[in-house]
C-alpha positions, 0 to 999 in steps of 0.5 A, spaced: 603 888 137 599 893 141 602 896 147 602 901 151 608 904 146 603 904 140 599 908 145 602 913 146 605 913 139 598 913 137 597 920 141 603 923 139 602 921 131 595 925 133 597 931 135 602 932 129 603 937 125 602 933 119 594 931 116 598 925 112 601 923 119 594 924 123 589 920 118 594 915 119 594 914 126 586 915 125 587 908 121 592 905 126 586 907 131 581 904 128 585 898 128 586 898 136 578 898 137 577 892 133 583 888 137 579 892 143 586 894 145 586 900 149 579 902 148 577 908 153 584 910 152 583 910 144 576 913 144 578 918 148 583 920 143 579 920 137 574 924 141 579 930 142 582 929 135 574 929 133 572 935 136 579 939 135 583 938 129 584 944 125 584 939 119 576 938 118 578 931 113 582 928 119 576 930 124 571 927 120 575 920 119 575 920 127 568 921 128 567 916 121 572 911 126 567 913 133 561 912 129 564 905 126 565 903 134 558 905 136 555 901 132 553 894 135 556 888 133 556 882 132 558 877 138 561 871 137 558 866 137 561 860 143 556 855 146 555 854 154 561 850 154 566 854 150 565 862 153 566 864 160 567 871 163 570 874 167 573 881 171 580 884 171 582 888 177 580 894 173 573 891 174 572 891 167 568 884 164 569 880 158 566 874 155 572 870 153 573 862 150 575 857 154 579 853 147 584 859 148 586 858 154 584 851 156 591 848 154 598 848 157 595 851 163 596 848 171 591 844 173 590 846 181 585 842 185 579 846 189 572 842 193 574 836 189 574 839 182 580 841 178 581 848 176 586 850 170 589 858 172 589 861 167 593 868 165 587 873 162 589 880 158 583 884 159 580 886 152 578 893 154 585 896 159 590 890 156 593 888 164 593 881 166 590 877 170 590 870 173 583 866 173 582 860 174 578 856 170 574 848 169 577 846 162 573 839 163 580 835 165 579 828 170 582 830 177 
């Protein structure tokens, strides 16, 4: 799981003596971006390790993971009725899909509508959010 223990352990394998434990934290960061767990945070780290590490191996993998992110990619593909977004406190906004959190949830009723709350983590900082949300669901 990524946590905020498994970034700040990702920063510390970054800044370690050895080469072999800094290429791996490379890897592991490059794992976080695709999870888009921690992003500003692990661009951050890459960035600094790319442009300072003394091992140019290690360097040149953080810019080949910086590069990698920088490409643009694909959206996943969600019909009109399966995609809504919505902002953390943070003000970050994502796209997200209503089968993930339209089960379980508890249905409030609002203008006539039944809305679902939903409890959201941000795909870019990780904090939680509570959102409410039309799964479709009869009143």
């Amino acid at each position: 799981m990524l946590n905020v223990e498994a970034l700040d352990q990702l920063s510390q394998d970054l800044q370690n003596p050895q080469g072999a434990i800094r290429m791996d934290a490379v890897q592991r960061a490059r794992a976080f971006m695709a999870q888009n767990a921690f992003r500003r945070q692990v661009i951050e780290l890459l960035e600094n390790t790319a442009s300072r590490d003394a091992d140019s191996e290690v360097a040149a993998a953080a810019r080949a993971a910086l590069a990698e992110d920088a490409r643009p990619h694909p959206r996943p593909r969600l019909t009109g009725t399966q995609a809504f977004e919505a902002t953390c406190s943070r003000g970050h906004r994502h796209y997200y899909n209503k089968d993930d959190y339209c089960s379980g949830t508890t249905v409030w009723r609002e203008m006539g509508a039944a809305l679902d709350t939903v409890v959201i983590t941000c795909k870019t900082c990780g904090t939680e959010f509570v959102f409410k949300l039309d799964c479709g669901r009869k009143p």
